[in-house]
C-alpha positions in Angstrom: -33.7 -7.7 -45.2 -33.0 -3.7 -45.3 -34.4 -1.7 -42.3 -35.3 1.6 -41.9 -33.5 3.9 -39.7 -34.8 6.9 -37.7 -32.7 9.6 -35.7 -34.9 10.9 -32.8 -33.5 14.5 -32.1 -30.1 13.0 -32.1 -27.6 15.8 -30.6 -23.7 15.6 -30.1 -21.8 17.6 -27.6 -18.5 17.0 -26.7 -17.0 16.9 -22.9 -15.4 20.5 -23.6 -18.7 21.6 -24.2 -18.2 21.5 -28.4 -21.6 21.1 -29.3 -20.4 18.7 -32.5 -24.4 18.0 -34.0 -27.4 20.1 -32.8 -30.9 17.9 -32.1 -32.0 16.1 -35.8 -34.8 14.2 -36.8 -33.9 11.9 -39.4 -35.6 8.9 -41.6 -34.3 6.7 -44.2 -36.5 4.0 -45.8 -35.9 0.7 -46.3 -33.6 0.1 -48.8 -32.9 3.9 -49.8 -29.8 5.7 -50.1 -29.2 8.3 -48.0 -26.5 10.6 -49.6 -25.1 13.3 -46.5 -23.4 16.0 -47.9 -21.2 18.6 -46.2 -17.8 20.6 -46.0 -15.4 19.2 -43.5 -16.7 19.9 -39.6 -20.2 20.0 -40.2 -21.2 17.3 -38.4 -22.2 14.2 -40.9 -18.9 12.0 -39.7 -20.5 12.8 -35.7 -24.2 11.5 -37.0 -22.7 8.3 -39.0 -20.7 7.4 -36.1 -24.1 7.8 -33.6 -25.7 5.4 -36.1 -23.5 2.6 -36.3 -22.8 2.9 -32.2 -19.3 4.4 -32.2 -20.8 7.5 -30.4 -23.8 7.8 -28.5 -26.3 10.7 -28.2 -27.4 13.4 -26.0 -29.6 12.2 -23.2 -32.6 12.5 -25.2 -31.5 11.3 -28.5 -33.2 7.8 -29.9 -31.3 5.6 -32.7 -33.9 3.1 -34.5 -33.4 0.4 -36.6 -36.9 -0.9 -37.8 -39.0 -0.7 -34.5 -35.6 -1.7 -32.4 -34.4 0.7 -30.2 -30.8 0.7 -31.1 -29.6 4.2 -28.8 -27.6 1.9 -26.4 -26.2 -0.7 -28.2 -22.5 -1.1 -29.3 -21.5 -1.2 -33.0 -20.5 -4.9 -32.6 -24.0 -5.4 -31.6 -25.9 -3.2 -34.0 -25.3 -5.5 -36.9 -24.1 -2.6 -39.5 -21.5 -2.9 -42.0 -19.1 0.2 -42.5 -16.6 1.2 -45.3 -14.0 3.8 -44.5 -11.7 6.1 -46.3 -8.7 4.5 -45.4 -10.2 0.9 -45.4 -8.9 -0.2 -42.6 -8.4 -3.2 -44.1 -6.0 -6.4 -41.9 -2.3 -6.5 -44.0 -1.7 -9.9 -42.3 -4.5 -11.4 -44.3 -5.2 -12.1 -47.9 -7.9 -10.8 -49.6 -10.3 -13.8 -49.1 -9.4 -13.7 -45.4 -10.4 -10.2 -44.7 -13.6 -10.6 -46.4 -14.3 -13.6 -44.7 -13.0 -11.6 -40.8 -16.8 -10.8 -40.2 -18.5 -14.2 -40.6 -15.7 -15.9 -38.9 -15.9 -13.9 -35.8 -19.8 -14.4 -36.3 -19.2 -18.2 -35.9 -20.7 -19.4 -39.4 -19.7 -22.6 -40.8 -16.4 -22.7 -42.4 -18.4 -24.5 -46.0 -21.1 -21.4 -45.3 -17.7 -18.6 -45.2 -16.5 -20.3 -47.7 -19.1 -20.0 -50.5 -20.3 -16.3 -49.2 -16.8 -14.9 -49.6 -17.0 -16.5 -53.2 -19.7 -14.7 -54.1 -19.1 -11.3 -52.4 -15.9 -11.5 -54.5 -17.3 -11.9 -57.5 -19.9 -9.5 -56.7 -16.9 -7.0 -56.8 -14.7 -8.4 -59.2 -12.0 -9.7 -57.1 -12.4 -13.4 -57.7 -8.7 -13.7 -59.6 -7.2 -11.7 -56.5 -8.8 -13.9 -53.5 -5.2 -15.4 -52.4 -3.4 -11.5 -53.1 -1.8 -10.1 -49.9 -3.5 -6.2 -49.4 -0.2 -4.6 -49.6 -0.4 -6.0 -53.2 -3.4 -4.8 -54.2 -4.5 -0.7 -55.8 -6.1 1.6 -54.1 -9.4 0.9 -55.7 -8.9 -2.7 -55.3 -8.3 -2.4 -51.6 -11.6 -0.1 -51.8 -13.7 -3.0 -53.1 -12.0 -5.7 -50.3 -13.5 -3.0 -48.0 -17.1 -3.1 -49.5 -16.7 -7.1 -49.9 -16.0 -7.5 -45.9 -18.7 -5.0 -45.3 -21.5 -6.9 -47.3 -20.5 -10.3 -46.9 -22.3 -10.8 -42.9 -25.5 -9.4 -44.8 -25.9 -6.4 -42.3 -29.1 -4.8 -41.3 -27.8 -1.6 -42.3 -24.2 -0.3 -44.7 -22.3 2.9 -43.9 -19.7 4.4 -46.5 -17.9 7.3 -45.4 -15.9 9.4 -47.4 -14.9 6.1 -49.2 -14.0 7.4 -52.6 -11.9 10.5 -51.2 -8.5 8.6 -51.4 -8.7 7.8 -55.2 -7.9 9.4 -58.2 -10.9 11.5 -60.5 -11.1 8.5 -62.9 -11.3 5.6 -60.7 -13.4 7.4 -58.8 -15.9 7.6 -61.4 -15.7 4.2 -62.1 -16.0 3.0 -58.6 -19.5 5.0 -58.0 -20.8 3.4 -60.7 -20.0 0.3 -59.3 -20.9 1.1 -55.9 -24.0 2.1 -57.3 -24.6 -0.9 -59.1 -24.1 -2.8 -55.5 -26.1 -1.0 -53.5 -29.2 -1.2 -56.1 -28.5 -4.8 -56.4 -28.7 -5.6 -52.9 -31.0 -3.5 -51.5 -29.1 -2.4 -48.3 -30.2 0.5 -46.2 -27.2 2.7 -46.9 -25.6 6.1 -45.7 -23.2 7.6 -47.8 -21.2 10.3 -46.1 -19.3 12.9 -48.6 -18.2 16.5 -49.0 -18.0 15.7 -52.9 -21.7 17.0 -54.2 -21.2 14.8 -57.7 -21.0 11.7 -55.7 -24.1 12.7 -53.7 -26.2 13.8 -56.5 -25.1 10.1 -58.2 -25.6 8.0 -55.6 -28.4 9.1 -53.1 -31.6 8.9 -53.6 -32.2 11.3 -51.4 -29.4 14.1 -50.4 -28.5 15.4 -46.9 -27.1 18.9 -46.8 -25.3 19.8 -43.3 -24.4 23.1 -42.0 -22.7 23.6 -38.7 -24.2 21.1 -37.0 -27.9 21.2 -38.6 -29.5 19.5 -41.5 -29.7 22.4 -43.7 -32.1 20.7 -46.2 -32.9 17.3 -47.2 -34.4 16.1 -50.4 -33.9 14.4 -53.8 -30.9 15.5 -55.7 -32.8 17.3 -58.8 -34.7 19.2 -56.2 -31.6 19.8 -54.0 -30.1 21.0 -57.1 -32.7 23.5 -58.6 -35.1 24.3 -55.8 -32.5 24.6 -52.8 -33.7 26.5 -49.5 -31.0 28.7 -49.1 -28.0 29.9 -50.4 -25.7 27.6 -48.4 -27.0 24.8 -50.1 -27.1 26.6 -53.5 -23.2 26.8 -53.6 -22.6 23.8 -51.4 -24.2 22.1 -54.5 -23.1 23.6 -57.3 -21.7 26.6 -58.8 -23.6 29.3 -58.6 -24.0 33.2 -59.6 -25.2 35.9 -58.9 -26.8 39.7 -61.1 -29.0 41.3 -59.7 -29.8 39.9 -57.2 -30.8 36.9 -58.6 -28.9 33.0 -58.4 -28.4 31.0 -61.9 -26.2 28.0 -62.8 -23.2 28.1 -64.9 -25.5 26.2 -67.5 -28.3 28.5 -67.5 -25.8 31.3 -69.2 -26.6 31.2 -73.4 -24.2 33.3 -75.3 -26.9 35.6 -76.9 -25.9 39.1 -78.9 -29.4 40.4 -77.9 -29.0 39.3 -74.7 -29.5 41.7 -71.7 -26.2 41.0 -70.2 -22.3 42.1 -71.2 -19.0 41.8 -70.1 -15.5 40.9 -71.3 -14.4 36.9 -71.2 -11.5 37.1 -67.9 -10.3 33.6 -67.9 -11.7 30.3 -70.5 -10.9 26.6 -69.6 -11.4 24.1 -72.3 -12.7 21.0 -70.6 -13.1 18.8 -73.6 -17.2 18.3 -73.6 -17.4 21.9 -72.8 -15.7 25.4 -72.2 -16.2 27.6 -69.0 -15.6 31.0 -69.3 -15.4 33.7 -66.8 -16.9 36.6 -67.6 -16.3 40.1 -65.9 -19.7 42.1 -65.5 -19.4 44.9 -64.2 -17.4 44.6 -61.6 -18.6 40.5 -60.9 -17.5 37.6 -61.9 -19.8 35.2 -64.1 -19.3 31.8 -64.4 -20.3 29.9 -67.5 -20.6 26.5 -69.2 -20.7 26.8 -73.3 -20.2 24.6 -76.3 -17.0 24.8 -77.5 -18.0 25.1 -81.3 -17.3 28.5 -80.6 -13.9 29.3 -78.5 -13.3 32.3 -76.5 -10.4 34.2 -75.1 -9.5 36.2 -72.3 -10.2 39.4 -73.4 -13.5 38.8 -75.9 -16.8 41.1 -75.6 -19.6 38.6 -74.4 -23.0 39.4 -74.5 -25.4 36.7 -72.6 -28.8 35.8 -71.4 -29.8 33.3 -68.6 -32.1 30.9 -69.1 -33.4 29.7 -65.5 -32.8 31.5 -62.0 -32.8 29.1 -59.2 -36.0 29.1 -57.7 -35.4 29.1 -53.6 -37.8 26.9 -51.8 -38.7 28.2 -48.4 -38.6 27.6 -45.7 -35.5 25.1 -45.1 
């Protein structure tokens, strides 16, 4: 049964005084997917690690579960499941032993371990691989051992961070999907730590942007995307732009010879469904997404309009 989890101005700071996470109020429903994104020190690793019990609070700071006050307890008694980037995974054991590590040390019934790991392997496609030593497996196929042991005790409450990071682009893509597909089919309270905004945008149902410490806005992806509070989050999120004064996508650019803007094409990418240009205007760099019925070269004249501005919602 998924729980809800609420962060009661949650604060980190470190015996040299780093203050690692200022005070947070956090909720995540029942069920949802909480998506945190941020670049690398902002804090999101320090809040996953106060949820599942790893790290403790401020004096101050609350950690629910539900209605159960959770600020206290140890992670081996907080009855989450966690998924790393480096999967931390046991290379002494087959694949069917590590997912069956948690339930064993749970004391279930060897005929009960037995037919969960079944079915968390098959959940995950690793049925033909159950008796496959670790050290034999891919790196994606060690990535869904990692979400198998993490499911199979059925825990209150699944945290995933950076777990795609280590893979390549493609099987990357393919894994979300499939960890998407698992999380919707279970109905886990999840929180899924990234700094990579396309995995956040796919997966969360709602996204966390962190900033130095803070929660710099929090909302549903599409909103994150077009209405964010600040500038932070607008490039955090997405490329962004900027003429006069005003913020647009690469997407909002339309190649237009009555447009109001002009400049001369600096760089062009072909990236198969579409070609980015940049475009020198004035003095600034424009980034663009077009069709590529019409190729461009470095050097080109190119006269645009923008469609849509992005609309900054205040106050954060």
């Amino acid at each position: 049964m998924s729980v809800a989890i609420r962060l009661v101005r949650c604060a980190k700071t470190f015996a040299d005084g780093t203050r690692a996470l200022a005070p947070l109020d956090l909720d995540a429903t029942p069920g949802e997917t909480l998506a945190v994104l941020g670049p690398s020190g902002c804090g999101k690793t320090t809040m996953l690690r106060i949820i599942a019990g790893l790290d403790f609070p401020d004096p101050g700071g609350k950690v629910l579960f539900g209605d159960d006050d959770v600020t206290a307890l140890p992670i081996e008694k907080r009855n989450v499941g966690m998924v790393f980037q480096s999967y931390a995974l046991f290379p002494n054991m087959s694949v069917a032993q590590n997912v069956a590590y948690g339930l064993k040390v749970r004391g279930r019934r060897a005929p009960e371990i037995a037919a969960r790991v079944r079915e968390m392997l098959a959940m995950t496609g690793l049925s033909d691989l159950a008796q496959r030593r670790i050290d034999q497996l891919s790196g994606g196929q060690r990535q869904r051992v990692a979400l198998a042991r993490a499911i199979a005790p059925a825990p209150r409450i699944l945290l995933l961070d950076e777990p795609l990071t280590a893979l390549d682009a493609k099987l990357r893509d393919r894994l979300r999907a499939d960890i998407d597909r698992l999380l919707r089919g279970l109905g886990i309270t999840a929180i899924y730590v990234t700094h990579d905004q396309a995995e956040a945008m796919a997966l969360g149902d709602r996204v966390v942007v962190m900033d130095k410490g803070r929660v710099a806005q929090i909302g549903r992806p599409r909103d994150v995307y077009e209405r964010p509070c600040d500038e932070f989050v607008a490039g955090f999120v997405g490329t962004t732009n900027r003429l006069a004064g005003r913020l647009f996508r690469p997407e909002a650019v339309r190649a237009d010879a009555a447009g109001p803007h002009e400049g001369r094409v600096v760089s062009a990418f072909f990236l198969g469904d579409r070609q980015r240009i940049v475009v020198d205007v004035a003095g600034a760099n424009v980034i663009a997404d077009l069709p590529v019925c019409v190729p461009l070269a470095a050097g080109a004249p190119f006269r645009f309009a923008v469609d849509r501005y992005i609309e900054i919602a205040r106050p954060c």
